[in-house]
N, C-alpha and C positions, 0 to 999 in steps of 0.2 A: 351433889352436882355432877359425879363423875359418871353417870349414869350406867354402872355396871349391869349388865345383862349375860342370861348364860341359854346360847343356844344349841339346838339340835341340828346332825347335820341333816340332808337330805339323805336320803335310803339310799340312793345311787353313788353317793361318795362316801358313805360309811362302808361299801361294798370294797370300791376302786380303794380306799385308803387303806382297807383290809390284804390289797393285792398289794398294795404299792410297802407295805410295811413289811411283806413277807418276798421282799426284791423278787419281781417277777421281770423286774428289766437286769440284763444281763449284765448293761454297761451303767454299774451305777456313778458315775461322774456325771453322767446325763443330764442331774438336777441342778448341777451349776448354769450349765447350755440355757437351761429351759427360764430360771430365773436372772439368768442376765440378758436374756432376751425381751423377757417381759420388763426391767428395769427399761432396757433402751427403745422400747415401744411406749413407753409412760414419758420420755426425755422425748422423742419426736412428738407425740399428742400435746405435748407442753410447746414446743417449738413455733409448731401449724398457730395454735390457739391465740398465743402472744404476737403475730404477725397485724390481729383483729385488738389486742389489749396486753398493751406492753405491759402492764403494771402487774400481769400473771408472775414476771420475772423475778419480781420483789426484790431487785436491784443486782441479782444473779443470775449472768443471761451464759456461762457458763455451763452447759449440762453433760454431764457425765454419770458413771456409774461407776460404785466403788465398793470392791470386795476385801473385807479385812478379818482376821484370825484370830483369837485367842487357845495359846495351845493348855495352857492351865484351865482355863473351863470347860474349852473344847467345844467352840462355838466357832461360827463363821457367819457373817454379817454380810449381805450384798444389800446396798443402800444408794439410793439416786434423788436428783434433785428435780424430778419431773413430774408430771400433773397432779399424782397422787391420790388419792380416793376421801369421798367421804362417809360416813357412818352408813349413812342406806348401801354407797356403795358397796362397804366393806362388807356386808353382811351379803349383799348378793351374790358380789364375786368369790369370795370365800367362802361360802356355805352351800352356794349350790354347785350344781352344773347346770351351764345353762348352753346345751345343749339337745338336740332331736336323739332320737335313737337310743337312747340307754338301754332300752330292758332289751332290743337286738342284741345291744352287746354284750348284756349278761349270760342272755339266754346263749350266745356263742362259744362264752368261754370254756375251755374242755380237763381244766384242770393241769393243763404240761406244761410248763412253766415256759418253756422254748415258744411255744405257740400264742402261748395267753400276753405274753409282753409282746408279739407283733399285732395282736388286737388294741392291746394299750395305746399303742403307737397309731396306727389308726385314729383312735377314737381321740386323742390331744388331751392332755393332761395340765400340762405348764404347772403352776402354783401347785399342785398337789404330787409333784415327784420329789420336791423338798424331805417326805416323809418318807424317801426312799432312805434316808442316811439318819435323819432326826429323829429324837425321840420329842423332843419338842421345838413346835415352833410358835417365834413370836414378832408380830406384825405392828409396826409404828408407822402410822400415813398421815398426811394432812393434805387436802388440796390445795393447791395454789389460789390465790386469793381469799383463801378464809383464814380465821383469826386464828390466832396461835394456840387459843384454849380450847378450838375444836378439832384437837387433833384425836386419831380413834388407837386404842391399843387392843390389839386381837392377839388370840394366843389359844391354841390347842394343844393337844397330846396325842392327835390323831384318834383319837376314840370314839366315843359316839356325841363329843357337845364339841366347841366352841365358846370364848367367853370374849365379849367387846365393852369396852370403856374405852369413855370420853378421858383423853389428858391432854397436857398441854407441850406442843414441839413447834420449836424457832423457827425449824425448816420446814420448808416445803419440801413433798416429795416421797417416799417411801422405805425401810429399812426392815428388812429382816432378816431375823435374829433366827437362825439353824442352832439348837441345842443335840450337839453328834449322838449316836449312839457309843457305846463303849466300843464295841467292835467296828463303828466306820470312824477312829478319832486320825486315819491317815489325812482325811480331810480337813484337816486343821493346820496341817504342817503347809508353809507359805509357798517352797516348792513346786506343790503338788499342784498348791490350786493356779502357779504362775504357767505350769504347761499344760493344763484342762483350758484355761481361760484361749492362751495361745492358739491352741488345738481345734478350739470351737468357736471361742469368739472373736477372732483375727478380721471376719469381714465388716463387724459391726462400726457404723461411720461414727456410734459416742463413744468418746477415750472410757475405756475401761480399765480402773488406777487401783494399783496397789502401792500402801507405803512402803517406803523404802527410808531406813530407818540411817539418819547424819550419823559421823564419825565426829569423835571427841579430837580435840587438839593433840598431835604426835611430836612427834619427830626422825626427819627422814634418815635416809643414810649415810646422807655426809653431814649430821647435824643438823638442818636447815629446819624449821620448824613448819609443820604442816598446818592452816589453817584447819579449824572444827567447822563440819557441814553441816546445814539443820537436813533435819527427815523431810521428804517430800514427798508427795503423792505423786505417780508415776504410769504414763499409759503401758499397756504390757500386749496392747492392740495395734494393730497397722493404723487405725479411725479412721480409714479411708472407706466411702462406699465402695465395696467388690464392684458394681455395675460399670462406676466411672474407672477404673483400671483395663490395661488393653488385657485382650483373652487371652492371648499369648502369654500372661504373666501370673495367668491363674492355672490354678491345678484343679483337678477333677476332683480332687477330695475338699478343693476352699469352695468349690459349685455344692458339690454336695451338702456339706454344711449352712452354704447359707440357705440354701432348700429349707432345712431344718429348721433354722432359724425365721422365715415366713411363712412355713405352714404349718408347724406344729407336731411334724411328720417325726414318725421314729424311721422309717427304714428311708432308703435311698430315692432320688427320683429316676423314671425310669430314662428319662431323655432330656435335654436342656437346648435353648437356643436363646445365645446373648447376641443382639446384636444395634448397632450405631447406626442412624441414619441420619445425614444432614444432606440441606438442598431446598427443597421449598418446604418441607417441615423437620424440625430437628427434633433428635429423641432419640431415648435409649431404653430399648425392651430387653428383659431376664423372663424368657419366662419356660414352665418346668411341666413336664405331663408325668403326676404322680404315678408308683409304682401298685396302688393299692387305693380302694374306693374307699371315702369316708363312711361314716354310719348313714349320715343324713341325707347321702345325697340324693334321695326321692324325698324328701321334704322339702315344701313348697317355703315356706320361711329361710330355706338355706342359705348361709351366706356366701356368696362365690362374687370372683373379681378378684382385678390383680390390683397392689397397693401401687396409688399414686403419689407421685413424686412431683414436683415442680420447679427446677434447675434444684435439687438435691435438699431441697424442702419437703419433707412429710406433709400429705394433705390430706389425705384418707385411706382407708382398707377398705377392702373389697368393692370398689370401684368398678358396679357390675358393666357399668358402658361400654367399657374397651372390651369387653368379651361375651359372644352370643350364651344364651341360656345355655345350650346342647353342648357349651366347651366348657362348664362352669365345674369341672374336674380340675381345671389348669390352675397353675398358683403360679406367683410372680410378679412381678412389677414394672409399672414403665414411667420414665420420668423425662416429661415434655419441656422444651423450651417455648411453645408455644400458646400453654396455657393463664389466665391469669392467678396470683397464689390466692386470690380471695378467692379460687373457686369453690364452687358449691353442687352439691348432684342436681340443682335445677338448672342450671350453667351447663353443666356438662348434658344435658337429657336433649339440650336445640342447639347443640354447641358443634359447626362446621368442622372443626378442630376434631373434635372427638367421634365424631362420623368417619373421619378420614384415618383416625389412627384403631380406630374399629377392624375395618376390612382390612389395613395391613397387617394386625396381631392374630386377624382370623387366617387369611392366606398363610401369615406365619406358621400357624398351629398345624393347619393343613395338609402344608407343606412338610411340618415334622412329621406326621402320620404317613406319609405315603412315600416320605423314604425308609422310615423305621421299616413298612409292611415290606416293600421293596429289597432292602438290604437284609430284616429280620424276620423273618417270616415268624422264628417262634414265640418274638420278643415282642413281636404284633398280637399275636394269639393271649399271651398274658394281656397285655394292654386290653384286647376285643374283650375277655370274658370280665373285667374290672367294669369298662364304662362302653361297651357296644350299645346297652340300652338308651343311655342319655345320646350317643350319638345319633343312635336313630331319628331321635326326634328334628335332626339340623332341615333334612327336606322340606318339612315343613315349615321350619322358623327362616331359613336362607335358601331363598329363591337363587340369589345371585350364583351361591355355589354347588345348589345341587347337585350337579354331576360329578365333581371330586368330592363329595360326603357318602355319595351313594356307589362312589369307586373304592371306599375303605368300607362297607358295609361286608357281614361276612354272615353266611347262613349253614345253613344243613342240607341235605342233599338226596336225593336218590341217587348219585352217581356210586357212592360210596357205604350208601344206607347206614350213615353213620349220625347221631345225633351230636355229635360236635360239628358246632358253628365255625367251619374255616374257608368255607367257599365264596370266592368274590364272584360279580356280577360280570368282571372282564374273565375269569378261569369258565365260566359258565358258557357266554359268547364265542371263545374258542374252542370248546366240545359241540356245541349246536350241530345238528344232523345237516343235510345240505339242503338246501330248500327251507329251514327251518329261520320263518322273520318274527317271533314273538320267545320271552323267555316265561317257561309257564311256569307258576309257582301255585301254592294251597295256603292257607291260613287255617289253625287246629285250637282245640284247647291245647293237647298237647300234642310232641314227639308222636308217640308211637300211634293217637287217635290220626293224625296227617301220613304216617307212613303206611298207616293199614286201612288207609280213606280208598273205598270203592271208587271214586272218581281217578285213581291213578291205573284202572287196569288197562287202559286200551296205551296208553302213553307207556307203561313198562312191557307192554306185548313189544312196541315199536321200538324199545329204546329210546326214548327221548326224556332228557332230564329235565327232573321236577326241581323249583326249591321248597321247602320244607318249612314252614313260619310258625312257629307255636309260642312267642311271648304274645303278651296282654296288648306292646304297642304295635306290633305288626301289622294289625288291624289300620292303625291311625297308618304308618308309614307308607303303605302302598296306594292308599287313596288319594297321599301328594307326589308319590315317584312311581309316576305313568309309564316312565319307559327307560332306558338305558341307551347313550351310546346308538340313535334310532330302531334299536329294537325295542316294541311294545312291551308290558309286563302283563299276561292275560291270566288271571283267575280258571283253575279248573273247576272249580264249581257255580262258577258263575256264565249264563248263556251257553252258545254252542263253544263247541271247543274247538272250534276255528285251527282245523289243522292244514288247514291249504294246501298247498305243491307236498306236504307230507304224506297227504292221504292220494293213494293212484287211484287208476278208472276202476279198476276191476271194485276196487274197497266201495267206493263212491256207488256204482250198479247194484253191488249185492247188500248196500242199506239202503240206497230205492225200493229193490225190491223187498226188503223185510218189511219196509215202513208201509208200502201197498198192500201186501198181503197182513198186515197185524192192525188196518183200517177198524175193522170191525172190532176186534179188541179195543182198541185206542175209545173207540165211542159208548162202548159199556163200561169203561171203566171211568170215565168222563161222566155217563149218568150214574153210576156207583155211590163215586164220592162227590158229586155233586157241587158243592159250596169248600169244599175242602183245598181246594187245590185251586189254580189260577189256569192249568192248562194239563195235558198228557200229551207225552211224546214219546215215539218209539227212540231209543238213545244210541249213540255210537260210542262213549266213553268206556261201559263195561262189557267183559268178556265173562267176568265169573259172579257175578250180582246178578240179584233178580229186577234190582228196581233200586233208583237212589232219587231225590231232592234235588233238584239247584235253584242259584238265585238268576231271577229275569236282569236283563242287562238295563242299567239305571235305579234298579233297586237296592236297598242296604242288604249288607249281607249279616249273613247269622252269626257270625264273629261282632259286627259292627252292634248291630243290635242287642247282644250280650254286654258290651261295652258300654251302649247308652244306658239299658237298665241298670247294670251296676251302680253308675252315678246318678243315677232317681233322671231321668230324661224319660219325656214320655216317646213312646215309639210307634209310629204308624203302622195299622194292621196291616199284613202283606199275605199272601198264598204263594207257596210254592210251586217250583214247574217239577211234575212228577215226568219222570225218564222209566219204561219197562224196558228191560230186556226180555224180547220174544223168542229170545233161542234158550232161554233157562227153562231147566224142567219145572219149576212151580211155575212160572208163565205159562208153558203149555198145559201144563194141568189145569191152569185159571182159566183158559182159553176152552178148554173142552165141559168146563163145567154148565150143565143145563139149570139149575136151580140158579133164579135169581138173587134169593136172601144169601146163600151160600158166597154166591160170586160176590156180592158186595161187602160180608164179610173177610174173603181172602185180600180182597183190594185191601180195604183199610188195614188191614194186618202187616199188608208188605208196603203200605204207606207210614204205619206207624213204625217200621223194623228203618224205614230208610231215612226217617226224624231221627230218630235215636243217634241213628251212624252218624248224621251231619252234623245236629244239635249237642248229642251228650246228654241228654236230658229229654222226657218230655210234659209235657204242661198235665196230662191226670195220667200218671203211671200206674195207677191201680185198674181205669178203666183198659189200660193196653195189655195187665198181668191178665183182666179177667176176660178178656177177647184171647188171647195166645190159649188160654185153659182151655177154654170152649171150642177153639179148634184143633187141640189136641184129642178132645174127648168124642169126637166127633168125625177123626181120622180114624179110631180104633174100632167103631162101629163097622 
């Protein structure tokens, strides 16, 4: 009946368990943190649940968690009386990870121990930093409301199995049983684990109790005889929620810590904002913009949201409502007096309430970003190169705030010709030349294809600064943020390049005049490439190119269309607007040439050279190898 079974773990934590055994975290104490955290996340899920069915409480509505020592076996037991797990559960939570991103993080690790445990930290461990100190561990749960003889015992050696069996426990709840290694057995001493608990779990609102062991009958010192005390279990916790305490009476390392404590985070957060708000809605927000990006967070299944509270009741995690997709880096919590405690995420999805405290946690967030960028400029730059991507996406999803998400936006630049993303859209508007009403930027595969794009020669003759776009979502972000601050955002390679009061009369006369006299050009290279192209223009963008591509205004660009293919979208045929330069000596050559087959082979050549530049790529690159051949071979005649 006891239905012993012996399992394998999954590849990914046999890996991680292999780290975690060989202490690649610095501060091994850490394991206590992480499992009295998950204790007192098991005591609130038990809390919420019994508000719907009391009878979860099984006549102990007490919940707590309790750390107790044996220094002759050298064992440490953290033990809670909260929801508890059952057999399917056991085996999921403890045997997988059930997380995105694993083989990234393998593939990350570099071997320096220094580095590889701030990967760990990242990546969230909980239950499996236990084997930081253990040579075994062993697991006794039963859920709340099931029978007493479906309680599961699990137990490892951190190796490659796992073994679970059914037994039977009184209580509800969960205990596990740390068997030390010989070298970590300081962790056994009552001491040690009464100022780790202190240290890290002070904010945690479930009493966290160690026994404290009665005194036998004495006697005092003037005779008088002392009463004997029994042993009692003893909080070693403030149990006060850190939220509900004024800020003033918190320290920057009790913030820190509970950081720790709701996201799983090993290193510090980089910024925090607690704050109280009563009046026509009441409520209290914590919330924290981490120091470092999870593994997952381009995984669409990610979980993000802050945990809700409801006057100081546990009701859910990641509670993605209160926070737009593009800020789903933030961790934290916010806990309403204005919600009801049955709520539910279908409650909250039409829910006035949660609309309203939506936009104040967004401004909140915001508002941390643009003073952090403001006051820190470098402490902004770490944050930007963490989560600028996810940011990008907000113009898109939040209309209402577009212009402060697109005021912390940071790029790269020709001002500086530097591939580091630090240039905002307001440092940009204050270099602008004078006369200058549009901020002109490119979109690239990459860096250095955008900074060595023929479309920037006549704008770097001028001095006029470009920005510089080479991620995947660049593409998506500027087809929702049209402009800045009333200046337009104009595409260099898209239409004219619209340089208005930039460009004087004389500039304006002497491309009249190239464009009249290169007429005749323009119309044999029009019957040339025939079907190829949507139009020919003589161009004003380059000075040292023979000839480049752009997109017609209204049409998708070559970026954009890159993008749709990627995701299997089908894409409307388009032609491009061919632009020559007739001051370049292959134009004037093209231009003098009398053979028609001839001329219409140069055309396509410096049509296919100008795909390439724009595209990266093009559609039959062996018919473009064996046209370049044939007019090589063909020059040397």
């Amino acid at each position: 009946m006891s239905q012993q079974e012996t399992h394998g773990f999954q590849t990914e934590v046999k890996q991680l368990l292999h780290l975690m055994i060989h202490s690649l975290y610095s501060n091994k104490e850490i394991f206590l943190r992480e499992l009295v955290s998950n204790a007192a996340d098991a005591a609130d899920k038990l809390r919420y649940l019994a508000l719907t069915d009391d009878a979860l409480y099984e006549g102990d509505g007490e919940l707590r968690v309790r750390v107790s020592t044996d220094k002759e076996k050298g064992t440490v037991t953290i033990s809670d009386n909260g929801i508890g797990m059952t057999r399917d559960g056991v085996i999921e939570h403890l045997g997988t990870i059930a997380k995105s991103g694993t083989k990234d993080f393998f593939n990350n690790l570099s071997g320096e121990a220094s580095k590889d445990s701030q990967l760990i930290g990242q990546f969230g461990v909980g239950f499996y930093s236990a084997f930081i100190v253990a040579k075994k561990v062993v697991v006794r749960t039963r859920a709340a409301g099931h029978a007493v003889n479906e309680a599961v015992l699990w137990e490892s050696e951190g190796e490659g199995s796992f073994n679970v069996e059914t037994v039977t426990k009184n209580t509800r709840g969960t205990e596990i049983t740390l068997h030390l290694r010989d070298e970590e057995t300081e962790f056994a001493d009552e001491f040690r684990l009464r100022s780790i608990i202190s240290k890290y779990s002070d904010h945690i609102s479930i009493p966290v109790e160690m026994f404290e062991a009665g005194q036998e009958e004495s006697e005092g010192e003037d005779g008088e005889k002392i009463a004997a005390t029994e042993g009692t279990w003893k909080p070693m916790n403030k149990a006060t929620a850190l939220w509900t305490r004024n800020k003033s009476d918190i320290t920057d390392e009790e913030y820190q810590e509970f950081y720790k404590h709701i996201s799983h985070d090993y290193a510090d957060a980089l910024k925090w904002s607690h704050n109280r708000v009563e009046g026509k809605q009441e409520y209290t927000s914590l919330v924290y913009i981490p120091a470092k990006a999870p593994w997952d967070m381009f995984n669409r299944d990610h979980k993000h949201g802050l945990k809700l509270f409801v006057q100081r009741v546990f009701v859910m995690d990641d509670a993605e409502q209160f926070m737009p997709t593009y800020l789903r880096f933030v961790k934290g919590l916010i806990d309403s007096k204005d919600l009801p405690l049955n709520v539910s995420r279908e409650i909250l999805q039409d829910n006035q309430v949660t609309k309203n405290l939506r936009q104040a946690l967004t401004k909140r967030v915001l508002g941390m970003l643009e003073k952090l960028a403001e006051n820190d400029a470098e402490k902004y730059q770490s944050f930007w190169a963490e989560f600028g991507q996810v940011l990008k996406e907000g113009p898109a999803e939040d209309f209402a705030n577009k212009e402060r998400i697109a005021g912390l936006l940071r790029f790269a630049s020709t001002h500086d010709n530097s591939a580091a993303t630090t240039v905002s859209l307001d440092a940009y508007i204050e270099r602008m030349k004078e006369g200058q009403d549009k901020i002109y930027f490119i979109v690239a595969d990459s860096h250095d294809a955008a900074v060595n794009s023929p479309h920037l020669e006549l704008l770097r003759k001028k001095g006029i600064e470009v920005l510089l776009m080479s991620e995947r979502i660049d593409e998506w972000l500027i087809n929702h943020l049209t402009e800045f601050k009333g200046k337009k955002l104009h595409s260099v390679t898209k239409g004219d390049l619209e340089l208005g009061s930039l460009e004087d009369e004389a500039d304006k006369e002497a491309q009249d005049k190239v464009a009249e006299e290169a007429k005749g050009l323009v119309e044999r290279i029009k019957a040339a490439l025939a079907d190829k192209v949507s139009d020919v223009k003589v161009t004003s963008r380059l000075t040292d190119t023979p000839a480049c591509v752009v997109t017609g205004d209204g049409e998708m660009s070559t970026q954009m269309i890159k993008l749709m293919q990627a995701a299997g979208q089908p894409v409307p045929e388009s032609k491009p607007t061919f632009e020559i330069n007739p001051s370049h000596p292959l134009v004037e050559r093209l231009n003098n040439e009398a053979d028609e087959q001839l001329f219409a082979d140069w055309s396509n050549l410096l049509l296919q050279q100008a795909l390439l530049s724009e595209k990266g790529s093009l559609s039959d690159p062996s018919a473009f190898i064996k046209l370049t051949n044939q007019m090589l071979m063909a020059s040397f005649k």
